[in-house]
C-alpha positions as CSV (number, residue, x, y, z in Angstrom):
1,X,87.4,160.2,40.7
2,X,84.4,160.3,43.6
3,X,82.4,163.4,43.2
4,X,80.0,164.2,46.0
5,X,76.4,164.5,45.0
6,X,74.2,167.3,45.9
7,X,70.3,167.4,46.4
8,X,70.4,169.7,43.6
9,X,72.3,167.6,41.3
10,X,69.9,164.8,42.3
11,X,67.4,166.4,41.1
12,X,68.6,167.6,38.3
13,X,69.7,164.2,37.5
14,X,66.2,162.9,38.2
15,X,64.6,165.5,35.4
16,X,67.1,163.3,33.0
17,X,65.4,160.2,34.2
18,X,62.6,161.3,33.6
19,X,63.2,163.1,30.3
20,X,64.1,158.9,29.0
21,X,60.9,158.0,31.3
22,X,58.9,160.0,29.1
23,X,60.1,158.6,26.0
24,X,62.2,162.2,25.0
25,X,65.2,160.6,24.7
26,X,66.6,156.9,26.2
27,X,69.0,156.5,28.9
28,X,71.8,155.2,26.2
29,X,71.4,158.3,24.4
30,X,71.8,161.0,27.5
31,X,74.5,158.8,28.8
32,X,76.1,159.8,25.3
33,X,75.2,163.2,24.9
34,X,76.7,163.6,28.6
35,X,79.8,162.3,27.8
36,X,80.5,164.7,25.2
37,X,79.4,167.8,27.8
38,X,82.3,166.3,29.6
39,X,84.8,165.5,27.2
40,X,84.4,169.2,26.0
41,X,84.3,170.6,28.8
42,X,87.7,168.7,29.8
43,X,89.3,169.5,26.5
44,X,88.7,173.4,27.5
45,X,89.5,174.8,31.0
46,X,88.6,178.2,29.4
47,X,84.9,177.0,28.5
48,X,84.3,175.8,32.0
49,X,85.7,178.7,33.7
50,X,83.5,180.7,31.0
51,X,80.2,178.9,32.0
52,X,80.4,179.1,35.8
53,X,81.8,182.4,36.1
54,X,79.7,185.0,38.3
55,X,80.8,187.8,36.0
56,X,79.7,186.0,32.6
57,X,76.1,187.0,32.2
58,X,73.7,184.8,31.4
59,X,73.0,185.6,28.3
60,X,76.4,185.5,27.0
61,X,77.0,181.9,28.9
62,X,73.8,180.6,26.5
63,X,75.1,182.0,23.3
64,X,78.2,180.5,24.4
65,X,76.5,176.6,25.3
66,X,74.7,177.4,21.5
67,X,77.4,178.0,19.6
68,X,79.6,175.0,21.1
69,X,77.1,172.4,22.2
70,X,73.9,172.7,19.6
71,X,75.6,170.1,17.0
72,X,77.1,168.5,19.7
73,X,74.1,167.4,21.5
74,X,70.0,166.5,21.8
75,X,67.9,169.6,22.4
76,X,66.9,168.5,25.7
77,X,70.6,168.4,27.0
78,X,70.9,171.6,25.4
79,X,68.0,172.9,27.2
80,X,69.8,171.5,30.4
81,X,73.2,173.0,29.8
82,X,70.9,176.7,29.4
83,X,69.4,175.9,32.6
84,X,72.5,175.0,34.6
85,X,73.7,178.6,33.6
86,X,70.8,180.6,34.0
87,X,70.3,179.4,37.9
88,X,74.3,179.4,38.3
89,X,75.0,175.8,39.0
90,X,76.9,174.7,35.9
91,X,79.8,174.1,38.6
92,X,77.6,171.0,39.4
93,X,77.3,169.4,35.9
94,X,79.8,166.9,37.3
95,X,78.0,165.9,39.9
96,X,74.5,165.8,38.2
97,X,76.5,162.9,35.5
98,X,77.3,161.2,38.6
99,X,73.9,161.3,40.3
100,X,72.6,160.5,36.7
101,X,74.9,157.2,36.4
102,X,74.0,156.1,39.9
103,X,70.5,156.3,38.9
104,X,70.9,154.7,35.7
105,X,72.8,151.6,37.4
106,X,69.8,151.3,40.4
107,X,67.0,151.1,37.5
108,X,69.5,148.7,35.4
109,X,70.1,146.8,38.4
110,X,74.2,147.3,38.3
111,X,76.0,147.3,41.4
112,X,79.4,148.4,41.4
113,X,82.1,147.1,43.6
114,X,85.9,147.5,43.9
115,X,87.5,143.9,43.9
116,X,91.6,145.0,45.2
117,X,93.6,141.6,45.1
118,X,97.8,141.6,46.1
119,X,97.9,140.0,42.8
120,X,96.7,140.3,39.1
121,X,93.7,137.9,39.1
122,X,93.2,135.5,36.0
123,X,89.7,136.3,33.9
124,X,88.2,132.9,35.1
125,X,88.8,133.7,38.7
126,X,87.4,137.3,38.6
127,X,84.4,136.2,36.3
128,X,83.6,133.6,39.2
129,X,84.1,136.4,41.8
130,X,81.4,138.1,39.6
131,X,79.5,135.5,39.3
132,X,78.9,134.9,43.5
133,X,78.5,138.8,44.4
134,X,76.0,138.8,41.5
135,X,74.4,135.9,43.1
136,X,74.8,137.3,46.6
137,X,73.4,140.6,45.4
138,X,71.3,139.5,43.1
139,X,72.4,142.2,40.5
140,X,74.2,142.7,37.6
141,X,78.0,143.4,38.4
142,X,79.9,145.9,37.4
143,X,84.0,145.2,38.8
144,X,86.8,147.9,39.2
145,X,89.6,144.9,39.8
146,X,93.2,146.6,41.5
147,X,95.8,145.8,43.2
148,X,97.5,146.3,45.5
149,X,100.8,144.2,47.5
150,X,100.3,145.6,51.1
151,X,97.2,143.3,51.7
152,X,99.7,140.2,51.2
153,X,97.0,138.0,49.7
154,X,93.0,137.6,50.0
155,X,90.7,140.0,48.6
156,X,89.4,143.3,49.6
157,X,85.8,143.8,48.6
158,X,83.8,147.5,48.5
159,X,80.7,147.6,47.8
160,X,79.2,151.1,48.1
161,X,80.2,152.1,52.0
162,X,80.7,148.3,53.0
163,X,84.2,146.5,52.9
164,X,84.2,142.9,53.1
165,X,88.1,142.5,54.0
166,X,89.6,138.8,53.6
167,X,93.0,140.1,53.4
168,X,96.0,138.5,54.9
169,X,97.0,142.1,56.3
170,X,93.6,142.0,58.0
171,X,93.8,138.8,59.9
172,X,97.7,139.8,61.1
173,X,96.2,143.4,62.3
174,X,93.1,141.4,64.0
175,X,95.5,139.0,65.7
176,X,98.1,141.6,66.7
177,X,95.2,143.3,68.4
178,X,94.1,140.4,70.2
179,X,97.4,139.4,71.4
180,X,97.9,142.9,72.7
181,X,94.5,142.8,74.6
182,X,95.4,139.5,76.0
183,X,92.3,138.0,74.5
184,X,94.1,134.8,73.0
């Protein structure tokens, strides 16, 4: 699932940087301590709904994040969870754990790509796949490998907003659309 990051929720995800920056707490642990936000908060519709709803005060909404989250989680993502309510933008905590992993992977130096092949790959093929983006990108990779028929064979590479396409499909499209412009 792609959520769409807002200033706000960059910034907000910058104070978490800098909350392991400062020594408070490391990444590992508020990458933890997120998780659970979120598998809570996906286990209970009714808790969400709770926390961004207008006629919740805010008050009520902190007692609320207290009485669920303070044995759940570090103070400081506590802390956060209050502060998402009190300025009514707990219906971005989604996208502030995205802004926050992106963030994360830029400082680890992690890129990730999407590698969609027409067939299941073996391990020794997508580990040397790896192995050249990482080279190429000098980064650690991170690989979502799919699949997916329609290409026909080849790969189709995404990394961030750039496709490298090698796909069979691709090179029939290209060459239908040069025969119909005449350029062959």
């Amino acid at each position: 699932m792609i959520t769409k990051i807002s200033k706000s929720a960059k910034i907000y995800a910058d104070a978490l940087i800098k909350t392991a920056q400062d020594g408070k707490m490391r990444y590992e642990d508020i990458s933890i301590n997120l998780e659970t936000v979120e598998k809570i908060l996906e286990s209970s519709t009714e808790l969400r709904s709770v926390l961004i709803s207008p006629a919740v005060s805010t008050e009520q909404k902190a007692a609320v994040i207290d009485d669920v989250f303070k044995n759940q989680v570090h103070p400081e993502i506590l802390n956060l969870l209050k502060l998402l309510a009190e300025k009514k933008r707990f219906g971005e905590f989604d996208s502030i754990v995205s802004a926050y992993k992106k963030e994360l992977d830029e400082i680890q130096g992690i890129k990730n790509v999407t590698v969609i092949s027409a067939i299941e790959l073996s391990e020794d093929y997508k580990n040397k796949i790896s192995a050249k983006l990482a080279e190429k990108l000098q980064k650690t990779i991170r690989a979502d490998w799919q699949q997916d028929s329609s290409i026909i064979g080849g790969l189709v590479i995404q990394i961030d907003d750039n496709v490298i396409d090698t796909s069979i499909k691709n090179k029939l499209e290209s060459l239908s659309k040069n025969i119909i412009k005449g350029n062959l």
